[in-house]
C-alpha positions, -999 to 999 in steps of 0.1 A, spaced: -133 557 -265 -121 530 -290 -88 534 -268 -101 524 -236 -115 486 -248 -82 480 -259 -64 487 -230 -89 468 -211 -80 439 -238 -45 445 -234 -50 444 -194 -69 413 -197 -42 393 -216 -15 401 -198 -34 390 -162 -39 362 -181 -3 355 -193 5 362 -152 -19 335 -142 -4 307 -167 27 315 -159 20 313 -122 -2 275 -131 33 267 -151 57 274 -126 34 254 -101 34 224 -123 59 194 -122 77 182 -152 78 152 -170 113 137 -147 95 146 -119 67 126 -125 88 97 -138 103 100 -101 72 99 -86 59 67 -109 90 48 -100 83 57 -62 52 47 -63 65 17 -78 91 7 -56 66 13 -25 37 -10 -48 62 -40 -48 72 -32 -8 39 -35 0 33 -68 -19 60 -82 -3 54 -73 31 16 -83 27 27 -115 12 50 -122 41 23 -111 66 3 -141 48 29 -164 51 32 -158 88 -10 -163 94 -5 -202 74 25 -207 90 8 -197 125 -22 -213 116 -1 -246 105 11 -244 142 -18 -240 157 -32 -273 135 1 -289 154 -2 -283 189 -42 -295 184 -28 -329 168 -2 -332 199 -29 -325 225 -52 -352 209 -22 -375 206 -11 -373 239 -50 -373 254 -53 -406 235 -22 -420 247 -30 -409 286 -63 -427 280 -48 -458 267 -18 -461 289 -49 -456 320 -63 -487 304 -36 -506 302 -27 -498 337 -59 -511 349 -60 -540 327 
């Protein structure tokens, strides 16, 4: 009887040596999450740029769109005045 517990130990362990080693093999090393960080990286500063174009395109946009409402204004101003004067 005292023989069959320790196989049963012995069985045990080992499934459990085959499961960690499976767990290890799946794992990724330390260079390969150093690649991954500096990927991640990389794509972090892409994306800031990108985004910080994309906000200078809306000002820029927006600074045009400020424009072409001060040129409409000017130029229905001056059509008003120069009717004015041409009735005057």
């Amino acid at each position: 009887m005292s023989g069959e517990p320790e196989n049963l130990v012995l069985q045990l362990l080992r499934d459990m040596r085959g499961d960690i080693s499976g767990i290890e093999a799946k794992m990724a090393t330390k260079g390969q999450i150093a690649e991954l960080r500096a990927e991640f990286k990389s794509e972090m500063h892409s994306l800031r740029a990108d985004v910080a174009s994309d906000l200078l395109e809306m000002k820029l946009s927006e600074q045009i769109t400020g424009l072409r409402r001060s040129v409409i204004e000017y130029h229905s101003s001056t059509i008003s005045h120069a009717v004015l004067i041409t009735e005057l």
